[in-house]
PDB file of N, H, CA, C and O in Angstrom:
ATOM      1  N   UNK A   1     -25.445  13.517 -22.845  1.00  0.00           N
ATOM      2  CA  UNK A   1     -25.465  14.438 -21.739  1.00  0.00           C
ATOM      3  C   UNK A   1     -26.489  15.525 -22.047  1.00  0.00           C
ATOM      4  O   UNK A   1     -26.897  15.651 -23.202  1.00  0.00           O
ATOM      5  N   UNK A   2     -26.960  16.389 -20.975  1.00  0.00           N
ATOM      6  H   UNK A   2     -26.629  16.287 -20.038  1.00  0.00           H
ATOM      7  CA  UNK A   2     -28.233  17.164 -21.227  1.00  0.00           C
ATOM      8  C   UNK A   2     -27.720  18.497 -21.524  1.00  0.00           C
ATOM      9  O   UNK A   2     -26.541  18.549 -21.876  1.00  0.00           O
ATOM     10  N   UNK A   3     -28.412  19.637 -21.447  1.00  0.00           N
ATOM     11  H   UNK A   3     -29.369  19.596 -21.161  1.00  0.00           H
ATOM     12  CA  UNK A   3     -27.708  20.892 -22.247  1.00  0.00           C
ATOM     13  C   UNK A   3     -26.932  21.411 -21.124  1.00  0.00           C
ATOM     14  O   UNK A   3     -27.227  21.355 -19.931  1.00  0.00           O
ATOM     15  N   UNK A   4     -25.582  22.080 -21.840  1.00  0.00           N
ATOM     16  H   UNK A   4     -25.342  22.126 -22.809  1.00  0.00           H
ATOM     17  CA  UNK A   4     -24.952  22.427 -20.690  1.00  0.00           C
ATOM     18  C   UNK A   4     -25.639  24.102 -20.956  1.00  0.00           C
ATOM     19  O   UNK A   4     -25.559  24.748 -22.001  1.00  0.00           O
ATOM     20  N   UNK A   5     -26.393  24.576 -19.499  1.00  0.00           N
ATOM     21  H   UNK A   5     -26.457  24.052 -18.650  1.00  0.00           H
ATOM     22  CA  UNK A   5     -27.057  26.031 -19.595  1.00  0.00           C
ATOM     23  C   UNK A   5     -25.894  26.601 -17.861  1.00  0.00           C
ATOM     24  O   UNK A   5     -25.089  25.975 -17.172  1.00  0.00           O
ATOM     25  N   UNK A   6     -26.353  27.833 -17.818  1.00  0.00           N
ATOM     26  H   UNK A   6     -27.006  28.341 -18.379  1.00  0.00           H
ATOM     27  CA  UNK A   6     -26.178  28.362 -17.056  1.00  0.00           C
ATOM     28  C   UNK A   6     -26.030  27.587 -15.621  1.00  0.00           C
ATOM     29  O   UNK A   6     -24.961  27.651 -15.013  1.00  0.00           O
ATOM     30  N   UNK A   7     -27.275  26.765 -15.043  1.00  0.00           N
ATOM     31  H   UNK A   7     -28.143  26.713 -15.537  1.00  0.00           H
ATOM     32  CA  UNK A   7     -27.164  26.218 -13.819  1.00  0.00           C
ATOM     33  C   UNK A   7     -26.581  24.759 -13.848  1.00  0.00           C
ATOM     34  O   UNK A   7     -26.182  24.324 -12.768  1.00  0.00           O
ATOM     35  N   UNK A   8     -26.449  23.658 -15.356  1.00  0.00           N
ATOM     36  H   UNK A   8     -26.773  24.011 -16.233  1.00  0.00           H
ATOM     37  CA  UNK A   8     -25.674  22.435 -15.344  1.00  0.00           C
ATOM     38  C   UNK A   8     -24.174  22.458 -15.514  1.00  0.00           C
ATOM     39  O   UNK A   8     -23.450  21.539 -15.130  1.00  0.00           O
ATOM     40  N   UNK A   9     -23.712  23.644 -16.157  1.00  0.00           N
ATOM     41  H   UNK A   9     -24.300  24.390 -16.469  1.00  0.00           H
ATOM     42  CA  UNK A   9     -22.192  23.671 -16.669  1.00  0.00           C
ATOM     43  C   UNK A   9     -21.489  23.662 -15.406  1.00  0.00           C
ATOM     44  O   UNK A   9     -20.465  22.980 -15.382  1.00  0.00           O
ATOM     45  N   UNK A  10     -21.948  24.511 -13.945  1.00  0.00           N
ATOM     46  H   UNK A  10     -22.781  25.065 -13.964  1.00  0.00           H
ATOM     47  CA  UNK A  10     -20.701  24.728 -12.866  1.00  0.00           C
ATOM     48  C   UNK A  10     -21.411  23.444 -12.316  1.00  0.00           C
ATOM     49  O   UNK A  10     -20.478  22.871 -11.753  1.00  0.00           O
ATOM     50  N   UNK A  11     -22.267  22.842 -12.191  1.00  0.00           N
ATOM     51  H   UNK A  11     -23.025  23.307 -12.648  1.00  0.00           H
ATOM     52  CA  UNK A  11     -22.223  20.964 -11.655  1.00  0.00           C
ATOM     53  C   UNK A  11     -21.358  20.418 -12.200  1.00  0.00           C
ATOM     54  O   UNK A  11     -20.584  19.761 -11.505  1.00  0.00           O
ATOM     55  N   UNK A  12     -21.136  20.487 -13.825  1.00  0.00           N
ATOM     56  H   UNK A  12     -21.765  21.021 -14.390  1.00  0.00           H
ATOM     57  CA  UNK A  12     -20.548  19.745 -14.227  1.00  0.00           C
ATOM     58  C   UNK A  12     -19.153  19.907 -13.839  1.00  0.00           C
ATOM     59  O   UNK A  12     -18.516  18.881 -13.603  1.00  0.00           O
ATOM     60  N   UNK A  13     -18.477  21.251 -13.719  1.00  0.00           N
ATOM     61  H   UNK A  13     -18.994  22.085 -13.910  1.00  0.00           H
ATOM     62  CA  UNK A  13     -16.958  21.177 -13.580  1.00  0.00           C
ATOM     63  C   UNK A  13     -16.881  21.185 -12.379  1.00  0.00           C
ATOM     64  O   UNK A  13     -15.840  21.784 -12.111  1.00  0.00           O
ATOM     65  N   UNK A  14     -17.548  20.758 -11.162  1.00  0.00           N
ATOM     66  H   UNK A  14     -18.393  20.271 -11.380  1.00  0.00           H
ATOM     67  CA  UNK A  14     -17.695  20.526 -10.269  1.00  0.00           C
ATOM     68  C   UNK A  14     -17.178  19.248  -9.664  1.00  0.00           C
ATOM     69  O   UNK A  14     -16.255  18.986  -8.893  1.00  0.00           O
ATOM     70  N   UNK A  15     -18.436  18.291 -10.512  1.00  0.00           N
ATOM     71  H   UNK A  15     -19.187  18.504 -11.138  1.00  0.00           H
ATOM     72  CA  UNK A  15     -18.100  16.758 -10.356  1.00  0.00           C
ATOM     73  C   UNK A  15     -17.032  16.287 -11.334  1.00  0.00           C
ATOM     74  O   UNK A  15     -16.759  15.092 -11.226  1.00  0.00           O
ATOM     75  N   UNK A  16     -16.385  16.952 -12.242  1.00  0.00           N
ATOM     76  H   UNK A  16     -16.607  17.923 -12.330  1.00  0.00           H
ATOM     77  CA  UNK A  16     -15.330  16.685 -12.275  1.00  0.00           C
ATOM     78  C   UNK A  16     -13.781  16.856 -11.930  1.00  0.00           C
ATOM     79  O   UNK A  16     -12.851  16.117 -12.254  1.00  0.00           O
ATOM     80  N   UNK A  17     -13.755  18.312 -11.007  1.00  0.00           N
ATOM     81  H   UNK A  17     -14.510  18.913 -10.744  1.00  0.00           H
ATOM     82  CA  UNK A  17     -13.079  18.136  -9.718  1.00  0.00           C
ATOM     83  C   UNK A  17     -13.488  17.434  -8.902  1.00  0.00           C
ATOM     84  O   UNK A  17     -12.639  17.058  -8.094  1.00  0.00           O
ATOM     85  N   UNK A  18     -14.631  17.024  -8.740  1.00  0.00           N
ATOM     86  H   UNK A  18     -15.321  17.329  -9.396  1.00  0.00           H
ATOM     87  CA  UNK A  18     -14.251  15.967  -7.493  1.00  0.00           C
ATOM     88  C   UNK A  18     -14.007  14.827  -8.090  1.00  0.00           C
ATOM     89  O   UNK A  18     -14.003  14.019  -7.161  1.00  0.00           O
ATOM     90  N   UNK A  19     -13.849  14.390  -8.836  1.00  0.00           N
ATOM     91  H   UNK A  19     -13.852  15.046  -9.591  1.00  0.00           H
ATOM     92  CA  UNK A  19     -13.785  12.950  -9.647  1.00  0.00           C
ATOM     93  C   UNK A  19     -12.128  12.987  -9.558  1.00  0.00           C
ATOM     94  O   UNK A  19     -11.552  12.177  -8.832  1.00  0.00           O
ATOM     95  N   UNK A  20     -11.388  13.970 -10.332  1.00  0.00           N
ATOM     96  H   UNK A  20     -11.856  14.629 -10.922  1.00  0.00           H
ATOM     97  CA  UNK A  20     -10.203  14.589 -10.414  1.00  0.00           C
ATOM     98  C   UNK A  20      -9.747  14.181  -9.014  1.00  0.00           C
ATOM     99  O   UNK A  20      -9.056  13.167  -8.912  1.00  0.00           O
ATOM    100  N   UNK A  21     -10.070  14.876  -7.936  1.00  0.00           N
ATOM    101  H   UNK A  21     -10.631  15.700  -8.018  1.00  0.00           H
ATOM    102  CA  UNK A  21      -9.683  14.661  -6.667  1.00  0.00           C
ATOM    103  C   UNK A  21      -9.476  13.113  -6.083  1.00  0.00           C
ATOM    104  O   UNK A  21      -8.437  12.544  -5.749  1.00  0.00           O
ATOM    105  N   UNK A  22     -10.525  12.757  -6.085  1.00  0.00           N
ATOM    106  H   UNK A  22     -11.369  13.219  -6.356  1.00  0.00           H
ATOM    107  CA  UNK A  22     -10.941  10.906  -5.831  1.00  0.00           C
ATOM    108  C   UNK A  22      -9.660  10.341  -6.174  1.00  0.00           C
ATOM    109  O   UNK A  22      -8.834   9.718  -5.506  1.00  0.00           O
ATOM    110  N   UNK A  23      -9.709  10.847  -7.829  1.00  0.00           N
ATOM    111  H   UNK A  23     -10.380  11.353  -8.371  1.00  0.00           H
ATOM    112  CA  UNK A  23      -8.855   9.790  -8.604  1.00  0.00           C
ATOM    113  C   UNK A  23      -7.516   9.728  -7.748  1.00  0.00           C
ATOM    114  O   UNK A  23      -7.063   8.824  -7.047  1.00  0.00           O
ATOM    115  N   UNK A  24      -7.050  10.969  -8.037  1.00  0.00           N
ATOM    116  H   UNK A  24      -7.419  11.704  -8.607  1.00  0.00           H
ATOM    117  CA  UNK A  24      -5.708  11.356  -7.253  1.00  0.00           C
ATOM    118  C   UNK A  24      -5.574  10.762  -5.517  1.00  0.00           C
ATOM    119  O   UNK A  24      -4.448  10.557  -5.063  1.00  0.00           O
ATOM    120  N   UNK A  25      -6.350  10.613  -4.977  1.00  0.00           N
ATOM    121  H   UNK A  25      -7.265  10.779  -5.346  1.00  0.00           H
ATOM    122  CA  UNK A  25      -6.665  10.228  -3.549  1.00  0.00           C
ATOM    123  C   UNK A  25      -6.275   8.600  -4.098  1.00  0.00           C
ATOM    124  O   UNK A  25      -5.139   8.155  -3.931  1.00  0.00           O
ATOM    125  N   UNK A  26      -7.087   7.998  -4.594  1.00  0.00           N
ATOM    126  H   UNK A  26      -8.009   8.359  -4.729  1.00  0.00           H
ATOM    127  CA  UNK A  26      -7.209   6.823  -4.926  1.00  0.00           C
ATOM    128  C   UNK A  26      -5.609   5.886  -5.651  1.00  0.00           C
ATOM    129  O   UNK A  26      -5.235   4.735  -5.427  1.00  0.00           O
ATOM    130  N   UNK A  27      -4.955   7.021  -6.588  1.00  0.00           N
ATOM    131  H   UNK A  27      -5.258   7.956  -6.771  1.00  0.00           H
ATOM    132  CA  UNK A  27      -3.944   6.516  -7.025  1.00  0.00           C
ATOM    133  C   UNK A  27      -2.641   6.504  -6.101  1.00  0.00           C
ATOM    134  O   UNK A  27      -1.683   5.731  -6.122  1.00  0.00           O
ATOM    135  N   UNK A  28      -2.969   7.875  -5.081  1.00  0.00           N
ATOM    136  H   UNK A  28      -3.746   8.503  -5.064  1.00  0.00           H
ATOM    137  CA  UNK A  28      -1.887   7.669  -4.295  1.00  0.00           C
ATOM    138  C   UNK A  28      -1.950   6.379  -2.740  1.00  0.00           C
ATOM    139  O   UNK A  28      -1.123   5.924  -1.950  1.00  0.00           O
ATOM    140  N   UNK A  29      -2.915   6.282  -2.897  1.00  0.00           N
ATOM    141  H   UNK A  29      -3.587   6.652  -3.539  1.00  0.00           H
ATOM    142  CA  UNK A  29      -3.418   4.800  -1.967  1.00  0.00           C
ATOM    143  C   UNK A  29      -2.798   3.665  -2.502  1.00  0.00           C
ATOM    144  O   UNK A  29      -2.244   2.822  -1.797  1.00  0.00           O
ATOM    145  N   UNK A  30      -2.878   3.605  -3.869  1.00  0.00           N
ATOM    146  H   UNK A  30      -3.328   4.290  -4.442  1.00  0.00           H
ATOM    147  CA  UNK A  30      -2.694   2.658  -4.737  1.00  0.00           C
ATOM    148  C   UNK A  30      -1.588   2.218  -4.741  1.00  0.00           C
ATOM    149  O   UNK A  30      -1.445   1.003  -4.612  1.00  0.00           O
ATOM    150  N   UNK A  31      -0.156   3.301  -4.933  1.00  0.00           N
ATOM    151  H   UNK A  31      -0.272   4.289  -5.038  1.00  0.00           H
ATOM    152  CA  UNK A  31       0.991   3.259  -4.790  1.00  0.00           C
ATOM    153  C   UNK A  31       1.526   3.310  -3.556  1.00  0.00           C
ATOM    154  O   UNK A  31       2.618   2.759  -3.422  1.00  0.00           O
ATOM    155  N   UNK A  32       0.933   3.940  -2.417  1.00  0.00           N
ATOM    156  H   UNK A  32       0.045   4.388  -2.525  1.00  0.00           H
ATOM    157  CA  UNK A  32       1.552   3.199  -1.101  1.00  0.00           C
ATOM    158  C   UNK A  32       1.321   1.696  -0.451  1.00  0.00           C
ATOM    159  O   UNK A  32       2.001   1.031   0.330  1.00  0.00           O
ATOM    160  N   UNK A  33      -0.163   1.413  -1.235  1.00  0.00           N
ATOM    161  H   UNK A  33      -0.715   1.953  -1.869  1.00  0.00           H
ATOM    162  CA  UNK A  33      -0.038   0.159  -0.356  1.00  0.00           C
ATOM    163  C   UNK A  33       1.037  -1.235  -1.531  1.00  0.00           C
ATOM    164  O   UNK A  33       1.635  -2.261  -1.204  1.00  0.00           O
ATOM    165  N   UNK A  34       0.830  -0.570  -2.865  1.00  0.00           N
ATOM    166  H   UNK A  34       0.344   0.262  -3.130  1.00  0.00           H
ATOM    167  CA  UNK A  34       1.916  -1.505  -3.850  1.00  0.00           C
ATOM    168  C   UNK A  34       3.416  -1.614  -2.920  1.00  0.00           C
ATOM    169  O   UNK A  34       4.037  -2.675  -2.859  1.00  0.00           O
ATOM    170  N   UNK A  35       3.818  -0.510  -2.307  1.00  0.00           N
ATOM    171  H   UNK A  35       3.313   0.352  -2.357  1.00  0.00           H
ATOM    172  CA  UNK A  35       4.920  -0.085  -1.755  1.00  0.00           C
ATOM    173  C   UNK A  35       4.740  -1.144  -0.507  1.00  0.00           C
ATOM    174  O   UNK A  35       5.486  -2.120  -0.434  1.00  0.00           O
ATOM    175  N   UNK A  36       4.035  -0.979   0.163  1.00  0.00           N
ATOM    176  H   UNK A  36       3.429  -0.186   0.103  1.00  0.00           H
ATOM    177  CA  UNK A  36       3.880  -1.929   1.526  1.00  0.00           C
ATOM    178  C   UNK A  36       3.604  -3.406   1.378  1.00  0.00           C
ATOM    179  O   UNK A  36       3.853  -4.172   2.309  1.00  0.00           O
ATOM    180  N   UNK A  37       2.942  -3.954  -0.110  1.00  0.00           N
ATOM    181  H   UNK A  37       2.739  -3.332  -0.865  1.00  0.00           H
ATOM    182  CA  UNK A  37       2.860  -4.917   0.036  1.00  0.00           C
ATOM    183  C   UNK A  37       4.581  -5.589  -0.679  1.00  0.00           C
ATOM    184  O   UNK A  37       5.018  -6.702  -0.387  1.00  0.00           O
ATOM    185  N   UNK A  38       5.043  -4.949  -1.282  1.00  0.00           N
ATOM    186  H   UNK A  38       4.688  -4.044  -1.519  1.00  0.00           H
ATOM    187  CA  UNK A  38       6.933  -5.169  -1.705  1.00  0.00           C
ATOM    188  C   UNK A  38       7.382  -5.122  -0.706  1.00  0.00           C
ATOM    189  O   UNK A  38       8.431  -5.767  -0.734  1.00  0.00           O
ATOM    190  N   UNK A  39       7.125  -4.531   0.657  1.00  0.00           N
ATOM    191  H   UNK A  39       6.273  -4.008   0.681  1.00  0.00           H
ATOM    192  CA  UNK A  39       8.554  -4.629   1.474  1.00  0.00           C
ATOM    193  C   UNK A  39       7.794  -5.936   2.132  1.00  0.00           C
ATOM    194  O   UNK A  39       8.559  -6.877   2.344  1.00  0.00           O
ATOM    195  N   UNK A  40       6.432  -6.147   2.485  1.00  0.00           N
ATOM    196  H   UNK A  40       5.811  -5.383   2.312  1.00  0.00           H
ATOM    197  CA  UNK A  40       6.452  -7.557   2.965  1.00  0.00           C
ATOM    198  C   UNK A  40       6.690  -8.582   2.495  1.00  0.00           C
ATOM    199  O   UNK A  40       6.818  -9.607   3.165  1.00  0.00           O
ATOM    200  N   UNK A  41       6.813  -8.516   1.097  1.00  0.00           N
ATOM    201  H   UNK A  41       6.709  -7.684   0.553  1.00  0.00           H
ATOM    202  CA  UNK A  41       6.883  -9.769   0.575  1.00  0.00           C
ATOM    203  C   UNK A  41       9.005 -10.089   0.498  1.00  0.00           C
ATOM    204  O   UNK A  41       9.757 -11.034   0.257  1.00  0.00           O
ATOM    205  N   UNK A  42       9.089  -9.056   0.762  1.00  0.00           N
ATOM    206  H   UNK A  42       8.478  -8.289   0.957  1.00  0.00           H
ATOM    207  CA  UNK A  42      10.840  -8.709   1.169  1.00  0.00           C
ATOM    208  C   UNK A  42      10.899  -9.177   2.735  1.00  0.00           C
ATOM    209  O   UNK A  42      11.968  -9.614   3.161  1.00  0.00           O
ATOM    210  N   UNK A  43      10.231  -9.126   3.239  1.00  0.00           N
ATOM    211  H   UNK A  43       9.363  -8.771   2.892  1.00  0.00           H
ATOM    212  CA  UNK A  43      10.375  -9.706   4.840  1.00  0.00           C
ATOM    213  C   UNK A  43       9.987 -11.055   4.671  1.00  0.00           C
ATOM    214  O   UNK A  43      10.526 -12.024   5.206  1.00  0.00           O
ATOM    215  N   UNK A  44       9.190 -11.064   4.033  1.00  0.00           N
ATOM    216  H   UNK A  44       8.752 -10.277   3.598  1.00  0.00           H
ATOM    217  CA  UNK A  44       8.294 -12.696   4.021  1.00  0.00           C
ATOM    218  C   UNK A  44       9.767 -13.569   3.546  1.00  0.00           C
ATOM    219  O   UNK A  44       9.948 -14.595   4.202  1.00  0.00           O
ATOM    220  N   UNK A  45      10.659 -13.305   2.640  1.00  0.00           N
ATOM    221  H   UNK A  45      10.511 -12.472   2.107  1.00  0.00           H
ATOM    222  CA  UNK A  45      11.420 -13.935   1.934  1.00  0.00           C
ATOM    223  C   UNK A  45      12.645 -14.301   2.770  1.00  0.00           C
ATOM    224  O   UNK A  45      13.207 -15.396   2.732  1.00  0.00           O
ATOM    225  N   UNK A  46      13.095 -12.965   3.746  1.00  0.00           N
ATOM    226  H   UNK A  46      12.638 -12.076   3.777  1.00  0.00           H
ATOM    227  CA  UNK A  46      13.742 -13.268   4.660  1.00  0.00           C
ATOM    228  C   UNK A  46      13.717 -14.126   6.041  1.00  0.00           C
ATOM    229  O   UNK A  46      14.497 -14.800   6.714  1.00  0.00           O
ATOM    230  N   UNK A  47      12.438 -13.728   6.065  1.00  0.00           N
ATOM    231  H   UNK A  47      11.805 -13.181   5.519  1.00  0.00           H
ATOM    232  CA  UNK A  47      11.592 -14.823   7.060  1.00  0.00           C
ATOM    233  C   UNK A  47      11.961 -16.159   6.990  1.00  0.00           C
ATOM    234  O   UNK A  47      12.507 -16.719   7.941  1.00  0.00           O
ATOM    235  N   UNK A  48      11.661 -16.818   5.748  1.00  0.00           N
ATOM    236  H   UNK A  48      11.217 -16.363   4.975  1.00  0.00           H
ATOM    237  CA  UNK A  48      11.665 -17.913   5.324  1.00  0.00           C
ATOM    238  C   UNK A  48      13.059 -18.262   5.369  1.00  0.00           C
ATOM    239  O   UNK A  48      13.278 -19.352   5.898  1.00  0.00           O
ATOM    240  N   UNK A  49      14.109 -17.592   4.931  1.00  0.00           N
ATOM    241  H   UNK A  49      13.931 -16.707   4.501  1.00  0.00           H
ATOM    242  CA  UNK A  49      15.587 -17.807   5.218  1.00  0.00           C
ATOM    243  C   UNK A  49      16.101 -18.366   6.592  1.00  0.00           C
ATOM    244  O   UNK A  49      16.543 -19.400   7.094  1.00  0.00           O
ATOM    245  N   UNK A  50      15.808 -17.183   6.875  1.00  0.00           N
ATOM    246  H   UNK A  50      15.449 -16.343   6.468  1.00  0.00           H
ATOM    247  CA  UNK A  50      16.413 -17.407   8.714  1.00  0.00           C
ATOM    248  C   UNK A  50      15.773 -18.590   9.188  1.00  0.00           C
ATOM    249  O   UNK A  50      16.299 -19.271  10.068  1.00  0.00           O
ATOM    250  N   UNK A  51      14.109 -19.039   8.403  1.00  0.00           N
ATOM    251  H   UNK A  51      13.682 -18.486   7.688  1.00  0.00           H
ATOM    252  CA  UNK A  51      14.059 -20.279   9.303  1.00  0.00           C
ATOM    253  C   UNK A  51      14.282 -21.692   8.909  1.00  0.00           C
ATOM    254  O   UNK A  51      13.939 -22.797   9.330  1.00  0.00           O
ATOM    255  N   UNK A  52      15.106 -21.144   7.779  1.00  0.00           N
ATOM    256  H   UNK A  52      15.385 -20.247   7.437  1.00  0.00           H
ATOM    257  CA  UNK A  52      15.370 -22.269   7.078  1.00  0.00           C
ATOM    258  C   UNK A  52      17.210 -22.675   7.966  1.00  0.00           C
ATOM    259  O   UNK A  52      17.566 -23.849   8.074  1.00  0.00           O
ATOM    260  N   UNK A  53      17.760 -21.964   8.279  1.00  0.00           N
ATOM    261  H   UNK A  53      17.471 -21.011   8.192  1.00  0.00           H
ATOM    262  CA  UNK A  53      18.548 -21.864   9.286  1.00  0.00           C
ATOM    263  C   UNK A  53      18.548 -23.312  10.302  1.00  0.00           C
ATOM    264  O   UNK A  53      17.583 -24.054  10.479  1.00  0.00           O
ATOM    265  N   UNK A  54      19.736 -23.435  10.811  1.00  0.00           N
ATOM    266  H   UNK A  54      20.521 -22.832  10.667  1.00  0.00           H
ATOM    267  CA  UNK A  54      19.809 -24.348  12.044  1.00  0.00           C
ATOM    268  C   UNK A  54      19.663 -22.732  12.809  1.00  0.00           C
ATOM    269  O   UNK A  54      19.880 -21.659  12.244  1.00  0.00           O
ATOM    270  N   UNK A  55      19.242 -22.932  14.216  1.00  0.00           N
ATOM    271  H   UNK A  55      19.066 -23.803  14.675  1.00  0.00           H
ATOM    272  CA  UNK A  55      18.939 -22.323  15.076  1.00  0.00           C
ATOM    273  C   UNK A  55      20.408 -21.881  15.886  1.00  0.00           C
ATOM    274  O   UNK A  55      20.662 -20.763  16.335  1.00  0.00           O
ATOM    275  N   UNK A  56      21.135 -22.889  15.924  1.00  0.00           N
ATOM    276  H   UNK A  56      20.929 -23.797  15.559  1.00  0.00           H
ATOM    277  CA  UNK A  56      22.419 -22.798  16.645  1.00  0.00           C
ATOM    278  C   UNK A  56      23.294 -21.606  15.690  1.00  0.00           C
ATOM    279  O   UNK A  56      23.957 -20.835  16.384  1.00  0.00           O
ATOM    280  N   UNK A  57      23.345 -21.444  14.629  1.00  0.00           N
ATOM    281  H   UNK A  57      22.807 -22.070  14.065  1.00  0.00           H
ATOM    282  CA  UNK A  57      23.865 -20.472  13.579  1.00  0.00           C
ATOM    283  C   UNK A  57      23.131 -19.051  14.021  1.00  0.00           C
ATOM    284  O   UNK A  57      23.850 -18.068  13.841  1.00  0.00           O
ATOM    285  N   UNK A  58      21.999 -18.820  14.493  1.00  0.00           N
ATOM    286  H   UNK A  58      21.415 -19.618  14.640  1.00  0.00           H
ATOM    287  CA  UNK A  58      21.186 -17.473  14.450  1.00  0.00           C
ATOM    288  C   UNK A  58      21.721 -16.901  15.638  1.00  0.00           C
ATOM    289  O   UNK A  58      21.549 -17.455  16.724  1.00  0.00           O
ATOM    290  N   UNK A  59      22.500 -15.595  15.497  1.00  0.00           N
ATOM    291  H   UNK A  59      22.640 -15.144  14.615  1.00  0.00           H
ATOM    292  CA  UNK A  59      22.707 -15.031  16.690  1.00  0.00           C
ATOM    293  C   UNK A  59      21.269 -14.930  17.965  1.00  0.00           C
ATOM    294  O   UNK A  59      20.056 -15.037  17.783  1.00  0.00           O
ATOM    295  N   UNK A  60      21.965 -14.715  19.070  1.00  0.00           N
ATOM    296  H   UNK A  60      22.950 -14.628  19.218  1.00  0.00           H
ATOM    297  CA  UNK A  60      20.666 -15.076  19.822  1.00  0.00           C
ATOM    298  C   UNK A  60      19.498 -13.496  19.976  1.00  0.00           C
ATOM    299  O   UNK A  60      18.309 -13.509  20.293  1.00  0.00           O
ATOM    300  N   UNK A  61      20.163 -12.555  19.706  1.00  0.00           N
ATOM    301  H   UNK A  61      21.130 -12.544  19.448  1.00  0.00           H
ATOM    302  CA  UNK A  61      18.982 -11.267  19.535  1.00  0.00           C
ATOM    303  C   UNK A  61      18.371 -11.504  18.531  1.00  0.00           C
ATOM    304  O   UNK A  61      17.180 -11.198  18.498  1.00  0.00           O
ATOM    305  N   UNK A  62      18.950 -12.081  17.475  1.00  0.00           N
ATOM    306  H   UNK A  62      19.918 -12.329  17.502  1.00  0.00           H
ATOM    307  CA  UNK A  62      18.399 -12.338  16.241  1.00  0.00           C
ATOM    308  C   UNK A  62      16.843 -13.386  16.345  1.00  0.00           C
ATOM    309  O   UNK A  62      15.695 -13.245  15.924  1.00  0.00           O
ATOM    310  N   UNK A  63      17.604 -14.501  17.181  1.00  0.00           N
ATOM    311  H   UNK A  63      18.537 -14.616  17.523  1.00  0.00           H
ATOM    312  CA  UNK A  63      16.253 -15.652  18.130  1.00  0.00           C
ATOM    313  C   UNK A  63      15.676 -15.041  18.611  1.00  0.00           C
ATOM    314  O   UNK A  63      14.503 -15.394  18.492  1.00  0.00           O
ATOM    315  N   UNK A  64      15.839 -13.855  19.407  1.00  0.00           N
ATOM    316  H   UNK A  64      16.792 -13.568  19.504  1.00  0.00           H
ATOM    317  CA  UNK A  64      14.487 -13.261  20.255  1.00  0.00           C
ATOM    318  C   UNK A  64      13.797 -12.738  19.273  1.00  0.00           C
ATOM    319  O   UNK A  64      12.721 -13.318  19.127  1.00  0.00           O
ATOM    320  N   UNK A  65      14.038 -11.587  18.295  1.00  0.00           N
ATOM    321  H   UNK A  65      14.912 -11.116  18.414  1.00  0.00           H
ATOM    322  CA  UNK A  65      13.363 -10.742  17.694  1.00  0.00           C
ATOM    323  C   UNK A  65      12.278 -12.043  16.378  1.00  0.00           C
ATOM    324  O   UNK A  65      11.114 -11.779  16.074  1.00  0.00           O
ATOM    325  N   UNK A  66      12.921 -13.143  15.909  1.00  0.00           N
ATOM    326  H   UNK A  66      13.866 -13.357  16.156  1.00  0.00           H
ATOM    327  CA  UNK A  66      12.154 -13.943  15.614  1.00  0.00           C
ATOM    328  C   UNK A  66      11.351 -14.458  15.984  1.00  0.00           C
ATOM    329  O   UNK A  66      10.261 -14.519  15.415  1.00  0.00           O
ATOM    330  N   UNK A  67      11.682 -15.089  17.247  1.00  0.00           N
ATOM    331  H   UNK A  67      12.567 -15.039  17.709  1.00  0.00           H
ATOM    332  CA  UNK A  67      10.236 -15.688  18.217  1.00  0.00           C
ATOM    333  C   UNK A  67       9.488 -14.452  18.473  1.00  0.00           C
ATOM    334  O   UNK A  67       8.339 -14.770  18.166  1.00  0.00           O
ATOM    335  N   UNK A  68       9.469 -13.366  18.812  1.00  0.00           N
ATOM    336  H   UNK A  68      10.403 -13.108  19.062  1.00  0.00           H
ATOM    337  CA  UNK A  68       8.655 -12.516  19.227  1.00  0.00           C
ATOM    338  C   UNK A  68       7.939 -11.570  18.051  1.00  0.00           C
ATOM    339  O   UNK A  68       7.358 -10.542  18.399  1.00  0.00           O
ATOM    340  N   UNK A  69       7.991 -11.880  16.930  1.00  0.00           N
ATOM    341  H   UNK A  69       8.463 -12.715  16.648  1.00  0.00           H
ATOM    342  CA  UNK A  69       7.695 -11.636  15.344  1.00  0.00           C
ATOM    343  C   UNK A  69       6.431 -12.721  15.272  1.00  0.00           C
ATOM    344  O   UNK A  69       5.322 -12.315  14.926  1.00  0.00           O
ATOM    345  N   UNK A  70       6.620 -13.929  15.569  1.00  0.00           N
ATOM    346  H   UNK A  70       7.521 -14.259  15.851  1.00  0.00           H
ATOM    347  CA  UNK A  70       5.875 -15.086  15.551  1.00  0.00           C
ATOM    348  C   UNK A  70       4.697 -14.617  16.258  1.00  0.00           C
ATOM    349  O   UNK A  70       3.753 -15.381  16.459  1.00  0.00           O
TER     350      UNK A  70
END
């Protein structure tokens, strides 16, 4: 790295608040979409249940809200 003088030192703690910032932006992205992709794969699983089902067993709101999921 080059000398830290008078006009490079406040760049530097600069870009590392914004780096700081990013990161934090970035990790909390990270953990909501981890979060969103668990509850689909929690729907996906149920999904697969119900249609593993005879049809005559599935209450019938239950049939609409499935076909209309599709």
């Amino acid at each position: 790295m080059g000398p830290r003088d008078a006009v490079t030192l406040p760049k530097l703690e600069q870009a590392q608040k914004d780096f700081q910032s990013q990161r934090e932006k970035y990790q909390r992205i990270r953990d909501d979409l981890s979060v969103k992709v668990k509850l689909l794969e929690e729907n996906k699983v149920r999904f697969q249940f119900f249609l593993s089902l005879p049809f005559a067993h599935v209450p019938l709101m239950l049939q609409l809200s499935i076909l209309l999921t599709i």
